[in-house]
C-alpha positions in Angstrom: 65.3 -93.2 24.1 67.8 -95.8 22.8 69.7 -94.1 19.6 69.4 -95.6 16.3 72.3 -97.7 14.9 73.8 -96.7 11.9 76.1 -98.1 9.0 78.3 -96.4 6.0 78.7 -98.0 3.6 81.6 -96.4 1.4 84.2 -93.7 3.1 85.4 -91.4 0.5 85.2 -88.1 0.1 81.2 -88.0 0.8 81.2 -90.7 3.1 83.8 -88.9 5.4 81.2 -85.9 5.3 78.3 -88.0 6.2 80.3 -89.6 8.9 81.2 -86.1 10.5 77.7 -84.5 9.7 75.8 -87.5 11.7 78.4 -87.0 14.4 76.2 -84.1 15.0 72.7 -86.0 16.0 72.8 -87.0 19.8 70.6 -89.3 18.7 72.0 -91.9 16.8 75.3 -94.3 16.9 77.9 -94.8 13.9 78.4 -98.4 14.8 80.2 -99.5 11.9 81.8 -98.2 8.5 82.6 -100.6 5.4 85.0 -99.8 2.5 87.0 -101.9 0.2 89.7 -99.5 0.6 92.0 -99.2 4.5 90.7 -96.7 6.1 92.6 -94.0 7.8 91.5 -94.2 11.2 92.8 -90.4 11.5 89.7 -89.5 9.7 87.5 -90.8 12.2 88.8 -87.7 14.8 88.9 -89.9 17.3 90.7 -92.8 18.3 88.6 -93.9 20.7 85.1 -94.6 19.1 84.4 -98.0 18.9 83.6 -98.0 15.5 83.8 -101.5 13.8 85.9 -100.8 10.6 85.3 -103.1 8.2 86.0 -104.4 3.9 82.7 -107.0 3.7 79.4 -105.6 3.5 78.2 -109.2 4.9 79.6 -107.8 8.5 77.1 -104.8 8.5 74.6 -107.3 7.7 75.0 -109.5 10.7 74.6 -106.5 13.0 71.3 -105.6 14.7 71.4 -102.1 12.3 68.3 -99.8 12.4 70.1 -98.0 9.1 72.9 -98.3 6.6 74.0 -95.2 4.0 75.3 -96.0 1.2 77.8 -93.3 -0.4 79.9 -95.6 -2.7 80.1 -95.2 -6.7 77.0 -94.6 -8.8 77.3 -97.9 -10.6 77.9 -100.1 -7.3 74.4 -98.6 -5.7 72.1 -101.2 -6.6 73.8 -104.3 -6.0 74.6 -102.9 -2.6 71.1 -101.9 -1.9 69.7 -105.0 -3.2 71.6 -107.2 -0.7 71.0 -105.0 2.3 67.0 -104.7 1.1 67.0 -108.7 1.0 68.3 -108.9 5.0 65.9 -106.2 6.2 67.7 -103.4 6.9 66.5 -99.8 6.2 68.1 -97.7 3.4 69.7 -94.0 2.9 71.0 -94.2 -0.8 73.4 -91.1 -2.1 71.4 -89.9 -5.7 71.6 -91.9 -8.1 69.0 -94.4 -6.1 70.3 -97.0 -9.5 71.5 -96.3 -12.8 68.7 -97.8 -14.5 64.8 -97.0 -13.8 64.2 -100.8 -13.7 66.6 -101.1 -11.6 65.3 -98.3 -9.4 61.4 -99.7 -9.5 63.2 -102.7 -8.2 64.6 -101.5 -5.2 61.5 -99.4 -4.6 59.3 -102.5 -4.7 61.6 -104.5 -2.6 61.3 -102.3 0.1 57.6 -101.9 0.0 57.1 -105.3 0.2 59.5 -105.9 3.4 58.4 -102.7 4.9 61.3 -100.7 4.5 62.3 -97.1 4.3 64.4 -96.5 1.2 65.6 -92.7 1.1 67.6 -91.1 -1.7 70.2 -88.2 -1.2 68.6 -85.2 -3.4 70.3 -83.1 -0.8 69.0 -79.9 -2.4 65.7 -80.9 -1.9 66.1 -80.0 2.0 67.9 -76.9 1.3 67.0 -74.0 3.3 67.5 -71.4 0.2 65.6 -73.9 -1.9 62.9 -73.5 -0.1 63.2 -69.5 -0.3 63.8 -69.7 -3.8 60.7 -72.0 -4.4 58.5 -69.3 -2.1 59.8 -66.5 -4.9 58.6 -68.7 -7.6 55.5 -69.1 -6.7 54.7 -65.3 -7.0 54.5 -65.0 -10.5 53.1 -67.8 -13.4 55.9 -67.4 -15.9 59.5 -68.2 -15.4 62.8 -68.7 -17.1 65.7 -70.9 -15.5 68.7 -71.2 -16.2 70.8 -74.1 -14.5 74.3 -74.2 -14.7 76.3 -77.7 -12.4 79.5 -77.8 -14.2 82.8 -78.5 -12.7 86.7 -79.0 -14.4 87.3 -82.2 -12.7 85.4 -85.2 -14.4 86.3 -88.8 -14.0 84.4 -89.6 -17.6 82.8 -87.7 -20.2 80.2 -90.9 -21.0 77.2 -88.8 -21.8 75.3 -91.1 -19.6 77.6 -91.1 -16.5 77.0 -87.1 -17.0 73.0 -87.4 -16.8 73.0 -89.8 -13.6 75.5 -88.1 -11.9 74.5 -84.5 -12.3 70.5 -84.6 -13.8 68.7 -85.9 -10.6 69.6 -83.2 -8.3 68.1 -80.2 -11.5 65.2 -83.2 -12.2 64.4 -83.2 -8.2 64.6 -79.3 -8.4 62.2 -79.0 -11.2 59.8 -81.1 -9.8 59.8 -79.3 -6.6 59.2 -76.0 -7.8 57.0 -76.7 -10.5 54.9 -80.4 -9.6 54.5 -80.8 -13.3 56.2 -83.2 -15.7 58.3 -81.6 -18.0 56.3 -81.0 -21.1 59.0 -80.9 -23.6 62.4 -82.2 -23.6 65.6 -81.8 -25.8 68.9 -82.5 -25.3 72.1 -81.9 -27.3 75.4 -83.5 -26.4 79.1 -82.5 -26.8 82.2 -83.4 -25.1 82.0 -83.6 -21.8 78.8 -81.6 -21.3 75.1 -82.0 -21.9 73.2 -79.2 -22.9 69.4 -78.8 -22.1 66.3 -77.4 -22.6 63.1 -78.2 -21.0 59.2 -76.4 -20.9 56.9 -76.8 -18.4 53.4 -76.3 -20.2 53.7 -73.1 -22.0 54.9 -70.7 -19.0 58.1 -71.7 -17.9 61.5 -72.4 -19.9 64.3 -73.9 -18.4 68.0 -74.4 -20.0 71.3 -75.3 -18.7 74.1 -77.0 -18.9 75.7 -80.3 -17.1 79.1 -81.6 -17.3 82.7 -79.9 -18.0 83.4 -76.4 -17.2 87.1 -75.6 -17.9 86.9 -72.4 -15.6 86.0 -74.4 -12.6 83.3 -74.9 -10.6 79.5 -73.8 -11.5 76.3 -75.3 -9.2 74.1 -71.9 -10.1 70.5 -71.7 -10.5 68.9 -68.4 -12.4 65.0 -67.2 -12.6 64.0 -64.7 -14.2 60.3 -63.1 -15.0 58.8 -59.7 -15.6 61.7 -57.2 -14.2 63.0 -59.9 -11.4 65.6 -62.3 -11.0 66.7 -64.7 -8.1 69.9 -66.3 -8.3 70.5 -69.2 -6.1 74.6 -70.2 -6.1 75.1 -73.3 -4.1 78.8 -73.0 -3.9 78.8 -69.7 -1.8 75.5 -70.8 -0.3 73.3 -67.3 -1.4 70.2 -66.2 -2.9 69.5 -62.8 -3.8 66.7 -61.4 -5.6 66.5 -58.6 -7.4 63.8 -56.1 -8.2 63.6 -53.2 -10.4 67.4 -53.1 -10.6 68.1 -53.3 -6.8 69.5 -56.6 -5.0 68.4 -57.9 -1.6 70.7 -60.5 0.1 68.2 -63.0 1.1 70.5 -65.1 3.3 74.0 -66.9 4.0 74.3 -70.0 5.2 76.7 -72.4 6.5 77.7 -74.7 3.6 77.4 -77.9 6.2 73.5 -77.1 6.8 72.0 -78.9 3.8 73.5 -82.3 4.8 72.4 -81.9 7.9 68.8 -81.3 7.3 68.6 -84.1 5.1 70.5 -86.0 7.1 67.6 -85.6 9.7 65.0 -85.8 7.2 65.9 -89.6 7.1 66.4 -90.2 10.7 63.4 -88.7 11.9 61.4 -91.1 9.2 63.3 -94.2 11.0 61.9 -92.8 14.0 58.3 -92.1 12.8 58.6 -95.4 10.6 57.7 -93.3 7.0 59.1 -91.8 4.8 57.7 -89.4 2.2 60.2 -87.6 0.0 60.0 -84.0 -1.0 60.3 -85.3 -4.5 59.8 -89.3 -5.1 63.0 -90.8 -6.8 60.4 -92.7 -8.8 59.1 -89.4 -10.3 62.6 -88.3 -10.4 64.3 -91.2 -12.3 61.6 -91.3 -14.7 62.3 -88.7 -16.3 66.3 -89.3 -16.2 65.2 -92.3 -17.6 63.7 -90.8 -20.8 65.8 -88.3 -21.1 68.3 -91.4 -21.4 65.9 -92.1 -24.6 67.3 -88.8 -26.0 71.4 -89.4 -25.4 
């Protein structure tokens, strides 16, 4: 079977990650990698791939590519996507899919009408725990969440730049476990941090936080409902549930997995020629969109 031909379109810190992750996959080529920056060819691990390196997305273009992923900075995504939409070329976008949700209908209806796959990275949606944790909510009606995705470094405390950057992945989450649109929404903002609280119909509350977290760290998610709690912590990679005071270690996994999985979420879709997300970024950036309303 000839091996699908893939692009990157942005090396950085996640781009180097997806570069090493789709190393994995016997199955496809990295045939070229475009960043405005040089590139360290050390971070490739290997001297002798013939990797065409590259500062012009036009170069990616002119290649017969079955793919490109883009992992460059939320505000550049849909110009990039746009241009590689327009020359025919399928899409794997890291979340945000846009900053806008016009600007996200737009790429979505662009690739419809040329046929094309369009895939955002909600990378927790393809999350083995996630899964768990989802299969443990299901048993009982009422729930209440708590979300905590902080961390000390932020690059800007723009209470919109906080939303897009760190909403879609709880917004993806919610929809997932619940299928519902949230019922009621209310946010309150403070420096560097939003602060949230959502309902689902009557039976489930959910509230969190997003943004700065002096103290470090924090990508946590919390149920709890009649005696039992699950706690899903993405940083260690664990889910436990507890019952009746005692705590069951659910599983440990290795923190690499997630990517991968989505990773071949999106190349088994180029394969099969469709794509259906766990969650649609339509549905998704919807709702980021009104709770943009609310800012």
């Amino acid at each position: 079977m000839r091996k699908l031909k893939i692009g990157i379109v942005g090396f950085g810190n996640w781009g180097k990650k997806i570069y090493q992750t789709l190393k994995s996959f016997s199955g496809c080529e990295i045939v070229a990698i475009c960043d405005k920056e040089n590139i360290n060819l050390n971070d490739l691990n290997n001297l002798n791939e013939k990797i065409i390196i590259t500062n012009d997305c036009q170069d990616l273009i002119k290649m017969k590519l079955d793919a490109v992923i883009i992992a460059t900075p939320n505000d550049t995504h849909y110009h990039i996507a746009h241009k590689f939409l327009s020359s025919g070329i399928n899409l794997f976008v890291e979340k945000p899919l846009a900053t806008s949700y016009k600007e996200v209908l737009s790429l979505i209806s662009l690739a419809k009408r040329k046929n094309l796959n369009i895939f955002t990275g909600h990378i927790l949606l393809y999350h083995p725990l996630v899964m768990q944790f989802k299969r443990y909510l299901t048993k009982e009606k009422s729930w209440e969440l708590k979300i905590l995705r902080t961390n000390n470094f932020l690059t800007t405390n723009e209470p919109k730049d906080l939303l897009y950057d760190f909403g879609p992945h709880d917004i993806g989450l919610i929809l997932f476990f619940f299928g519902e649109k949230l019922s009621k929404k209310n946010l309150e903002i403070s420096k560097g941090t939003i602060n949230f609280n959502f309902s689902v119909q009557e039976e489930i509350h959910i509230f969190g936080v997003w943004g700065k977290n002096d103290s470090g760290k924090e990508r946590k998610i919390i149920a709890k409902s009649n005696g039992k709690e699950i706690i899903f912590d993405d940083n260690l990679t664990i889910l436990k549930f507890i019952e009746n005071k005692k705590e069951k270690m659910v599983k440990r996994i290795d923190r690499r997995l997630p990517l991968y999985w989505e990773l071949k979420f999106f190349l088994d879709s180029l394969i099969n020629k469709n794509i259906k997300e766990s969650v649609s970024t339509e549905k998704i950036m919807k709702i980021i969109d009104e709770l943009e309303r609310l800012l």
